[in-house]
C-alpha positions as CSV (number, residue, x, y, z in Angstrom):
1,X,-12.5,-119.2,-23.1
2,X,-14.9,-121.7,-24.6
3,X,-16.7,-120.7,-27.9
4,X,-20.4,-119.8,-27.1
5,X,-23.2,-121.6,-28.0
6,X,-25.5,-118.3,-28.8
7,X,-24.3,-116.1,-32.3
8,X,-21.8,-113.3,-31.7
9,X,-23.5,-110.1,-31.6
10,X,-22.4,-107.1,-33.1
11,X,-21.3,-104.2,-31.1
12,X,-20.4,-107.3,-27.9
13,X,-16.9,-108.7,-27.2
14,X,-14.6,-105.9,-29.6
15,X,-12.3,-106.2,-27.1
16,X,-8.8,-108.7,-27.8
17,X,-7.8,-111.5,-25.3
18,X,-6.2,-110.1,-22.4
19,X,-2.9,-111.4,-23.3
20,X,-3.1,-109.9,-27.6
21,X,-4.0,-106.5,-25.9
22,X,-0.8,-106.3,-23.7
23,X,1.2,-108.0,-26.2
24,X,-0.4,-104.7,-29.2
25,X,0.5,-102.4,-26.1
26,X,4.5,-103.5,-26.1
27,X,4.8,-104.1,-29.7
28,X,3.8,-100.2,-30.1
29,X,7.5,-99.5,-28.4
30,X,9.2,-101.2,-31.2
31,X,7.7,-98.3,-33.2
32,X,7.4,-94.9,-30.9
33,X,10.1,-95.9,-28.2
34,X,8.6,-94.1,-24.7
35,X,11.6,-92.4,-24.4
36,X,10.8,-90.4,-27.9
37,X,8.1,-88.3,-26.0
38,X,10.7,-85.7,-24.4
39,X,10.6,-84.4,-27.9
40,X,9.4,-80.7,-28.5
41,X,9.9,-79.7,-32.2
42,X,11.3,-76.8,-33.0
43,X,7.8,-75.1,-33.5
44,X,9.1,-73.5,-37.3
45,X,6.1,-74.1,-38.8
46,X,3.5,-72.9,-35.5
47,X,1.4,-70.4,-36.3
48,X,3.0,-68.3,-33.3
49,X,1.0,-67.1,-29.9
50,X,-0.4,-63.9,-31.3
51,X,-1.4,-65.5,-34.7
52,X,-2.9,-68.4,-32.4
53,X,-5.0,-65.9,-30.7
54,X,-6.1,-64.3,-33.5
55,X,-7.5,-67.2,-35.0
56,X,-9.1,-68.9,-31.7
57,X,-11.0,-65.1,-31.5
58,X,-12.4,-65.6,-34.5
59,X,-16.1,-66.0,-34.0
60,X,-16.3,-64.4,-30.7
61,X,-18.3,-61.4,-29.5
62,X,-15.7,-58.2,-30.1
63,X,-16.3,-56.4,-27.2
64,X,-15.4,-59.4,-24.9
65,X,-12.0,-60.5,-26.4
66,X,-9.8,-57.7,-24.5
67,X,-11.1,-59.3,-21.2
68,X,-10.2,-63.2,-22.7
69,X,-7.0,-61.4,-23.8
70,X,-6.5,-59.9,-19.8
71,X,-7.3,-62.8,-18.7
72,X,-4.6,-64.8,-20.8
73,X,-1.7,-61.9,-19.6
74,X,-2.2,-62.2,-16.4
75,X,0.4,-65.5,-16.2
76,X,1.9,-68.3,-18.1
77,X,-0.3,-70.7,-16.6
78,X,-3.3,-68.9,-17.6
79,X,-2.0,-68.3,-20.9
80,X,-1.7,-71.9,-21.1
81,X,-5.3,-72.4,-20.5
82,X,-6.8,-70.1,-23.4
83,X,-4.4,-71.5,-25.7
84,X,-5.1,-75.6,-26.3
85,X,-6.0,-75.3,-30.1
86,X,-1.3,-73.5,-30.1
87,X,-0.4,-76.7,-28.1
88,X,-2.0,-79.1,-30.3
89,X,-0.2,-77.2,-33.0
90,X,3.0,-77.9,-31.1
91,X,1.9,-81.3,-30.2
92,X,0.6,-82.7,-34.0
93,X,4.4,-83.2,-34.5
94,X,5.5,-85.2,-31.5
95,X,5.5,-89.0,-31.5
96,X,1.7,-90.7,-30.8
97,X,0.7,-94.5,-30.5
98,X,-2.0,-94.1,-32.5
99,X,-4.2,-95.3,-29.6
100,X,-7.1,-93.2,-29.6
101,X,-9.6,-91.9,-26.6
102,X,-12.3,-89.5,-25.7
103,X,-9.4,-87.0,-24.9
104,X,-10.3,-84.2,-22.6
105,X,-8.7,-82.0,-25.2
106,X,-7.6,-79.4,-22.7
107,X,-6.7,-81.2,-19.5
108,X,-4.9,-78.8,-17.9
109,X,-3.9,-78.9,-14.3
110,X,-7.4,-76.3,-13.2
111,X,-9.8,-78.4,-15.1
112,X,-10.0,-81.1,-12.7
113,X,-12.6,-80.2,-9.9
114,X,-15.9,-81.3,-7.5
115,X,-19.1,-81.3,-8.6
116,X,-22.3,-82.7,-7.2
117,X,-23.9,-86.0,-8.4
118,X,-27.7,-86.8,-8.3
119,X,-27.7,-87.7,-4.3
120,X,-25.8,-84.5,-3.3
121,X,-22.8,-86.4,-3.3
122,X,-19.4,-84.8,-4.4
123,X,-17.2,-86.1,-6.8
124,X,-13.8,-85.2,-7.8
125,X,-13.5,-85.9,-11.5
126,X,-12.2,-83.8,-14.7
127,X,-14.9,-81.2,-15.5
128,X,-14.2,-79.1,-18.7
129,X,-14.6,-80.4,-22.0
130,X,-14.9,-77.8,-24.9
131,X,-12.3,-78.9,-26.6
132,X,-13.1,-82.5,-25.8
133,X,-12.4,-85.0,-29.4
134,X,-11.4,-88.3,-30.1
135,X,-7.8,-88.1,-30.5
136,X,-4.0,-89.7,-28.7
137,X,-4.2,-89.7,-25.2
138,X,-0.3,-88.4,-25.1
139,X,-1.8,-85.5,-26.2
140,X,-3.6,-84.8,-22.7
141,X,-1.2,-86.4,-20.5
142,X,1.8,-83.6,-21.6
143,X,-1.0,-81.0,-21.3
144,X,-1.6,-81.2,-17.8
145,X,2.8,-82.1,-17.3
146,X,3.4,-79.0,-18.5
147,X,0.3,-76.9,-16.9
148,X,1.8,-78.2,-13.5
149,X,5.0,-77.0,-14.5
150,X,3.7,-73.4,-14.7
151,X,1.7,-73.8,-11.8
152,X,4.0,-74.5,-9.5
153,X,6.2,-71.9,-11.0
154,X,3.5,-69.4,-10.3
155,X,2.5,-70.9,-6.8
156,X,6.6,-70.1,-6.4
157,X,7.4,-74.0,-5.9
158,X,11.4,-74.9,-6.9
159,X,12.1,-75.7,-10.5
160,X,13.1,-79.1,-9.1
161,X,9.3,-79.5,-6.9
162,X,7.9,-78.8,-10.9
163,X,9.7,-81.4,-12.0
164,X,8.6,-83.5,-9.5
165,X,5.2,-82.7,-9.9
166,X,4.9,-83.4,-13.5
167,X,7.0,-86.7,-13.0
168,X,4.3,-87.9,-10.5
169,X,1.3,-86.7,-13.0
170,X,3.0,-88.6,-15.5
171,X,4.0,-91.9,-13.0
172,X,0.4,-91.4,-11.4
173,X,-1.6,-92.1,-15.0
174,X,0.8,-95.0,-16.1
175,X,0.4,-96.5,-12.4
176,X,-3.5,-95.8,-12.4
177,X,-3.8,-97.4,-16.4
178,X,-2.1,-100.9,-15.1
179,X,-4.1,-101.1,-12.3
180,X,-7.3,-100.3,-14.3
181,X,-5.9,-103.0,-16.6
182,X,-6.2,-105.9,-14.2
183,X,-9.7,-105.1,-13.0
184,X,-12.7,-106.9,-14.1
185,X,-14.0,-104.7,-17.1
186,X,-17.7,-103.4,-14.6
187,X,-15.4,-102.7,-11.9
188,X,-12.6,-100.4,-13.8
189,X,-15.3,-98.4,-15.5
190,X,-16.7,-97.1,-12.3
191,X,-13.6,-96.7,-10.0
192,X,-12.2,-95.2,-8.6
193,X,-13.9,-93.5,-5.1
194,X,-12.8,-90.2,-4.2
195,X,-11.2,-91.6,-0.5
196,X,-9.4,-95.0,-2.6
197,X,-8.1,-92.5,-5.3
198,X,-6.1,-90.0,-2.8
199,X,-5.0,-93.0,-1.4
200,X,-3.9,-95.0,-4.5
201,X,-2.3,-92.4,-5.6
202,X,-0.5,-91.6,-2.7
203,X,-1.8,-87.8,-2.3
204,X,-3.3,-88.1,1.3
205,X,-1.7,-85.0,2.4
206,X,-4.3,-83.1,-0.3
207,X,-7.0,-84.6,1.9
208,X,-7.1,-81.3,4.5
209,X,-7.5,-79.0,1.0
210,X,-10.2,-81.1,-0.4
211,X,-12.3,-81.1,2.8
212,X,-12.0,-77.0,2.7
213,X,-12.8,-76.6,-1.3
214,X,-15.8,-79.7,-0.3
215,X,-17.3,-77.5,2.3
216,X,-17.7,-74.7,0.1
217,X,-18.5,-76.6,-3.5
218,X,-21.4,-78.1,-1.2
219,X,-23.1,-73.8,-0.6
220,X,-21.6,-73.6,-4.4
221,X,-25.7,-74.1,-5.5
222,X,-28.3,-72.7,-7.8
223,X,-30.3,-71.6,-5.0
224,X,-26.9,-69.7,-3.7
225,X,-26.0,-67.7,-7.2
226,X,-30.2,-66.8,-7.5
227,X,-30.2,-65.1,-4.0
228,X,-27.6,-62.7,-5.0
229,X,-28.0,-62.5,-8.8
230,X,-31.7,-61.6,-8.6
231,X,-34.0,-59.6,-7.3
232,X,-38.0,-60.5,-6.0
233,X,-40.7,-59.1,-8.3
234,X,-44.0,-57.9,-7.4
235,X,-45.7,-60.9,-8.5
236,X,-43.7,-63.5,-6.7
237,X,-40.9,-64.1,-9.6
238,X,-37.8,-63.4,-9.5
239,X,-35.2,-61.5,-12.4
240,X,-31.7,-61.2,-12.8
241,X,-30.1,-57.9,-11.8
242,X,-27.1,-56.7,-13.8
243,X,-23.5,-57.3,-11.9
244,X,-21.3,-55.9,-15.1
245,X,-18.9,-56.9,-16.7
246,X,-19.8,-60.6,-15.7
247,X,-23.5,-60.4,-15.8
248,X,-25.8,-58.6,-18.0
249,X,-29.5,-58.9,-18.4
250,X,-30.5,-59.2,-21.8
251,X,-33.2,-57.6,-24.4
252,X,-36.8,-59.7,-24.3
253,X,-36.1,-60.8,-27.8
254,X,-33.1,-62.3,-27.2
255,X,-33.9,-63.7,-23.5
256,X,-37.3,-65.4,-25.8
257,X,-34.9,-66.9,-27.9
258,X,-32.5,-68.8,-25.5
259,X,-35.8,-69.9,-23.5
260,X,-37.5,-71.2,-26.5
261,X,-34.3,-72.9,-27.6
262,X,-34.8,-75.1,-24.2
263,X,-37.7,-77.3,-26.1
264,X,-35.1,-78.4,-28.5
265,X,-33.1,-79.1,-25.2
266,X,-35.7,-81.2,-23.8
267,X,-35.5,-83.5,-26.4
268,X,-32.2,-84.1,-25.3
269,X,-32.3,-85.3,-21.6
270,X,-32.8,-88.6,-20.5
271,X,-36.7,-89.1,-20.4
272,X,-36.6,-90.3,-17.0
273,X,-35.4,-86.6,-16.5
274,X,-38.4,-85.0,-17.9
275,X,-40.7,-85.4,-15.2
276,X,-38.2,-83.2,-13.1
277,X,-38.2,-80.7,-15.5
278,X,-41.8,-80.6,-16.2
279,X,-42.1,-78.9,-12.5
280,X,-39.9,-76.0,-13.4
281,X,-40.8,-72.7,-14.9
282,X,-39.0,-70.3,-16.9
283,X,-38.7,-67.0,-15.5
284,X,-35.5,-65.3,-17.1
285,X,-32.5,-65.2,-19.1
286,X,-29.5,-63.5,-18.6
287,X,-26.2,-62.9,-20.4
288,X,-22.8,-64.4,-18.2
289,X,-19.1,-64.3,-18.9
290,X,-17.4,-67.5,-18.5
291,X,-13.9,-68.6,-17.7
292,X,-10.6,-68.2,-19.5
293,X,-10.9,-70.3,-22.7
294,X,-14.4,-69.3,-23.3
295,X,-14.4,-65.6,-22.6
296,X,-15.9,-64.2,-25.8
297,X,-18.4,-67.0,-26.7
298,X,-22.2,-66.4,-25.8
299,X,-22.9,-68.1,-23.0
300,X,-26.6,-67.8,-20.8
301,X,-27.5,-68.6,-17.5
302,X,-31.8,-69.7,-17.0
303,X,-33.8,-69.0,-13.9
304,X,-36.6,-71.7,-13.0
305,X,-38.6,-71.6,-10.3
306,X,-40.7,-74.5,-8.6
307,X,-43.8,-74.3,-7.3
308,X,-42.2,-73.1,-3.5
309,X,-40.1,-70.1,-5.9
310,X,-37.1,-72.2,-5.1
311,X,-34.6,-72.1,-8.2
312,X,-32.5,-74.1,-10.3
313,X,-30.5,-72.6,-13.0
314,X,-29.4,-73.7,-16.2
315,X,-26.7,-72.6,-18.2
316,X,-27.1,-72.5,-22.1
317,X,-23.1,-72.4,-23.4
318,X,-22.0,-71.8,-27.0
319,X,-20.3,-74.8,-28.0
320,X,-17.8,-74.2,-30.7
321,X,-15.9,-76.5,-32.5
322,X,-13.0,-77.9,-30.7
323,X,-9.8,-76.3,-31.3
324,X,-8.6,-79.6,-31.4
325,X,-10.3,-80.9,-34.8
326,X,-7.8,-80.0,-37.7
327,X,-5.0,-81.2,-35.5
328,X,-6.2,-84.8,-34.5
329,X,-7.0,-85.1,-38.1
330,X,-3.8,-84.4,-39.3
331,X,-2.4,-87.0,-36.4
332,X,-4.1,-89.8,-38.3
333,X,-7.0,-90.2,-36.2
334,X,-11.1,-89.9,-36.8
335,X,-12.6,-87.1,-35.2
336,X,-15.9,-87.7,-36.6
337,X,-16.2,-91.0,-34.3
338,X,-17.7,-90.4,-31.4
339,X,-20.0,-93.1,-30.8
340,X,-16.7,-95.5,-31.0
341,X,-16.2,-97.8,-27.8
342,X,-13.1,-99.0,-29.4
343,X,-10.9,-96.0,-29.1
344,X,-9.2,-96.5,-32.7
345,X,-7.4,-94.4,-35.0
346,X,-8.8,-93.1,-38.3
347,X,-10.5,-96.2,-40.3
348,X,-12.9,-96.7,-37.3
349,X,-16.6,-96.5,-38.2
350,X,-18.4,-93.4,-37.9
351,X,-22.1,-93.3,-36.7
352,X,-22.0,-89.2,-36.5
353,X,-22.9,-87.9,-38.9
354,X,-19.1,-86.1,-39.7
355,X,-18.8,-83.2,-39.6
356,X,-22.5,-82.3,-39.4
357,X,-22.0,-83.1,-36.0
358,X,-24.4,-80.8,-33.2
359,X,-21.1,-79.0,-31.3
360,X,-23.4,-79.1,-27.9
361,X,-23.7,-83.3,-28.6
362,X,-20.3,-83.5,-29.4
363,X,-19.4,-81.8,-25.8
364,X,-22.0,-83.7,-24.0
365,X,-20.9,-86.9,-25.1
366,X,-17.8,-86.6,-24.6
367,X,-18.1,-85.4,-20.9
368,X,-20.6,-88.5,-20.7
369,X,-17.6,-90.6,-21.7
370,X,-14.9,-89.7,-19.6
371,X,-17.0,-89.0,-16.3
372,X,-18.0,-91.7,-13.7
373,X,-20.7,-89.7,-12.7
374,X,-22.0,-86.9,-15.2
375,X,-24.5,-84.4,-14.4
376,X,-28.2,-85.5,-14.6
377,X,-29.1,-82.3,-16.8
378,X,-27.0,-82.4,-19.7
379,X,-28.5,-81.9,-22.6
380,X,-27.5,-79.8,-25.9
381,X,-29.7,-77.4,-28.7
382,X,-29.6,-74.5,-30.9
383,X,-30.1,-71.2,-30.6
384,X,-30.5,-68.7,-33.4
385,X,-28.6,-71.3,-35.9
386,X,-25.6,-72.0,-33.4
387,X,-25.1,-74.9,-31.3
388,X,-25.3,-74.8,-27.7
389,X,-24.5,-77.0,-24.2
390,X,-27.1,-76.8,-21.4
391,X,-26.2,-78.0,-17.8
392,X,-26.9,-77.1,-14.5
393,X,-25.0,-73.9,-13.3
394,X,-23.3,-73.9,-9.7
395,X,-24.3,-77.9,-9.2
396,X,-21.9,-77.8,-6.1
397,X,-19.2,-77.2,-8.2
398,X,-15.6,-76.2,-6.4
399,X,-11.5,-76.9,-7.3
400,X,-8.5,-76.4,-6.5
401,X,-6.0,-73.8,-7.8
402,X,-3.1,-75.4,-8.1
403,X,-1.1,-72.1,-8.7
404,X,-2.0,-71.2,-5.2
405,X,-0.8,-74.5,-3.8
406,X,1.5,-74.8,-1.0
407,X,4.7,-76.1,-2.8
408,X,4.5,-78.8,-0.8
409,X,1.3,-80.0,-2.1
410,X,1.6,-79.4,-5.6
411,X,3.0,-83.2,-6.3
412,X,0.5,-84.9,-4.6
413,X,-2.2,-82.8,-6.7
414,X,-0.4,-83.9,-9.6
415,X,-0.5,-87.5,-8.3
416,X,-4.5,-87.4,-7.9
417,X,-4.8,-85.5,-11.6
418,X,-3.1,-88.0,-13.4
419,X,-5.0,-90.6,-11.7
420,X,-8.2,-89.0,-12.7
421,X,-7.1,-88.6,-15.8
422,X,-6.3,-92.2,-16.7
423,X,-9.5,-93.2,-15.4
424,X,-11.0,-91.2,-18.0
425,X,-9.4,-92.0,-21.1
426,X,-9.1,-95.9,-19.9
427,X,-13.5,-95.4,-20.6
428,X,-13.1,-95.5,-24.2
429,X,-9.4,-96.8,-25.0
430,X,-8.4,-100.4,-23.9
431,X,-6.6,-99.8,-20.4
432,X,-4.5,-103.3,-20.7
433,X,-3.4,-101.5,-24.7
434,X,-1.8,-98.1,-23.1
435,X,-0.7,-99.8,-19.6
436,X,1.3,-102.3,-22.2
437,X,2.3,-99.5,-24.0
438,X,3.9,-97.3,-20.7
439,X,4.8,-100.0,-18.7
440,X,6.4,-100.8,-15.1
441,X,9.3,-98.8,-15.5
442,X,9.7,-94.5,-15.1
443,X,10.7,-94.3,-19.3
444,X,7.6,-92.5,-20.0
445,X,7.3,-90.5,-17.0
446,X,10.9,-89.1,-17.3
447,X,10.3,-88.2,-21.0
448,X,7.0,-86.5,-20.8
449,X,8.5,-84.7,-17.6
450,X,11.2,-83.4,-20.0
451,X,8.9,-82.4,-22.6
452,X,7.1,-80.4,-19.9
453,X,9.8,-78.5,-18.7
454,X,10.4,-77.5,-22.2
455,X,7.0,-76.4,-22.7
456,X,6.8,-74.4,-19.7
457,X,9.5,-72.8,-21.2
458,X,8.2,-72.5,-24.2
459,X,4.4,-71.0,-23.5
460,X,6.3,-68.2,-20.8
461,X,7.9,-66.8,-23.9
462,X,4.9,-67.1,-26.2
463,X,3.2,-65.3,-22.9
464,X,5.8,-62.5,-22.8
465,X,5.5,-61.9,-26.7
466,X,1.7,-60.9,-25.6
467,X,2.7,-58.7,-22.6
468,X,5.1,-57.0,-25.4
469,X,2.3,-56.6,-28.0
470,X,-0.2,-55.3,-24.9
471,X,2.2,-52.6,-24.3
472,X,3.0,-51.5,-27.6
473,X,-0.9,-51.5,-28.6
474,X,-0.7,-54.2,-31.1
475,X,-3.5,-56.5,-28.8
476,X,-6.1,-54.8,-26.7
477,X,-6.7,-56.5,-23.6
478,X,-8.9,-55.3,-20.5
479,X,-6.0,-56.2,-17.4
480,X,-7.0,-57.3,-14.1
481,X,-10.5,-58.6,-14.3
């Protein structure tokens, strides 16, 4: 390419010439061969499954831990989902490139889901993202390997069909990453449509469970959750009515302080969003328990009302520091970076503000980063000195469990996750750098797949040591809500 005539501008053209990326992405074999990823240390220095749950409680409100805890014992696979900050315990000793992206943080194989963009549209993308850092993208890609290993074991699939279906998660990303590598830069970024990506990654016979989770993520709406979580007043409002232990109204000077926390929020949208917002008023707050990982944080859900009474609600969601952070640290990488584009490892410039960082920002722009399509309404603020996430609640949102798959299905719901999931990371790390890295061959898929298997293993016996401490007392958990 000719030299331009115009100066170089900073922050324009970061990226190496094609051919230096892929070359970086092979030379990084020479120093973490692909096949060292089936490694799972021997976990002697992990702070152990109850000790990790312990510490990820800290913080949270006391009365709500024994349903998180319930929630966690009621399988491996969902004990895998309360636990990322124990697998990036396990995980800060395995082998890493030191290529860094906006990692998901807890990619597991139920965080992957529909939502509704701006049109009404849906969109099948990745759509959790607490624990969402800079940090190695290995790191997410034997996350949701193993979570499909206990998935399928729970959904009763052959130890051989979880194999499978992590090999193909595995395969799927690699596959996805080279493909992402070729395209001009405009064209990766926003690919990859929900039809091309069953279809590219080979997971067609999905299609008949996506149309039946579609058709009810599209009554999955504001309007929906308000006509059975409130009740008509006098005057033409509308309040929240309690539907314990999940929903809970909440005393006036608490409900004051969430809704005056929303200015601060405002300041936060997109301004072309404000207008919207301006024809909304707030008519109550109410307390509601969220899923798995989160279970014990505060989390809110807002009534507005237009001017026909028709709703739109807004959840306000603690947003803790990611479990995530001392980990990635210690793996050599900067997780005070996230206004990076380049998806370095620790040297990178930070424009943060470190660890100063607003939680609710960091989650925001993280999601932001990794989505094609984000929703409209994310925002962040504070309320009562603690940092909080807003977004719209119930925006069409649906997913698939895949530890209720049909066994036959779980590998081509691998296939479409690990798709997804390059397409994410390939936002903010060079996609020509990793495809480099992982190559034509199945090296890398076979050795995460190992990992996996180990893992699985590994969190079913950190999920019995919690049955055993439920029934002896030691852990207080609420069971079967």
């Amino acid at each position: 390419m000719s030299e331009s005539r115009v100066p170089r501008i900073t922050g324009f053209a970061r990226w190496p010439h094609e051919a230096t990326a892929r070359t970086a992405g092979k030379a990084l074999r020479d120093r973490v061969p692909r096949a060292a990823h089936d490694q799972l240390p021997d976990g002697g220095d992990r702070p152990g499954p109850l000790g990790a749950l312990e510490a990820s409680n800290s913080g949270r409100i006391d009365g709500l831990i024994p349903l998180r805890v319930g929630r966690m014992a009621a399988s491996p696979f969902a004990f895998l989902r309360g636990s990322a900050g124990l697998m990036a315990a396990d995980l800060v000793d395995t082998p890493v490139t030191g290529v860094g992206a906006q990692i998901c943080g807890d990619a597991h194989a139920a965080n992957f889901g529909l939502y509704g963009d701006a049109h009404g549209r849906l969109v099948m993308d990745i759509n959790d993202f607490d624990e969402t850092v800079h940090g190695p993208w290995e790191w997410d890609v034997k996350r949701l390997a193993a979570s499909l290993v206990l998935a399928g074991r729970e959904a009763g699939a052959s130890e051989d069909k979880c194999r499978a279906a992590a090999y193909d998660a595995v395969g799927a990303y690699r596959r996805t990453m080279r493909l992402l590598a070729k395209l001009p830069v405009l064209d990766a970024w926003n690919a990859i449509a929900h039809e091309e990506l069953l279809a590219h990654a080979d997971a067609r016979d999905l299609l008949g469970t996506l149309e039946q989770v579609s058709a009810k993520a599209r009554k999955n709406t504001s309007a929906k959750f308000a006509s059975r979580s409130t009740e008509l007043l006098a005057d033409g409002g509308r309040r929240f009515v309690d539907a314990l232990p999940v929903l809970r109204r909440v005393p006036d000077a608490e409900a004051a302080s969430v809704a005056g926390a929303l200015d601060g929020y405002l300041r936060t949208v997109s301004e072309d969003r404000l207008p919207l917002l301006a024809r909304y008023a707030v008519h109550d707050v109410a307390f509601r328990v969220v899923g798995t990982g989160s279970v014990g944080t505060r989390s809110y859900v807002v009534l507005l009302l237009d001017h026909l009474g028709e709703p739109l609600v807004l959840q306000v969601k603690e947003a803790r520091a990611s479990a995530l952070r001392p980990y990635v640290a210690k793996a050599g990488f900067d997780v005070a970076d996230p206004d990076s584009g380049t998806g370095s490892a620790k040297g990178s410039r930070s424009r943060s503000g470190g660890g100063s960082a607003h939680e609710g920002r960091r989650v925001v722009l993280g999601q932001k980063r990794m989505q094609v399509v984000s929703d409209i309404l994310l925002g962040w603020t504070t309320v009562e000195g603690l940092p909080y996430q807003v977004r719209q609640f119930r925006n069409r949102k649906g997913s698939v469990d895949p530890a209720a798959l049909e066994t036959g299905l779980i590998d081509d719901y691998a296939r479409m996750t690990g798709a997804l999931l390059a397409r994410a990371h390939s936002h903010s790390a060079d996609p020509r750098l990793i495809a480099g890295y992982c190559g034509k061959n199945d090296e890398l898929d076979a050795a995460i797949t190992t990992f996996a298997v180990a893992y699985a293993d590994r969190t079913e016996a950190d999920h019995a040591e919690l049955l055993g401490a439920i029934r002896t007392g030691k852990v207080s958990a609420e069971l079967g809500i």
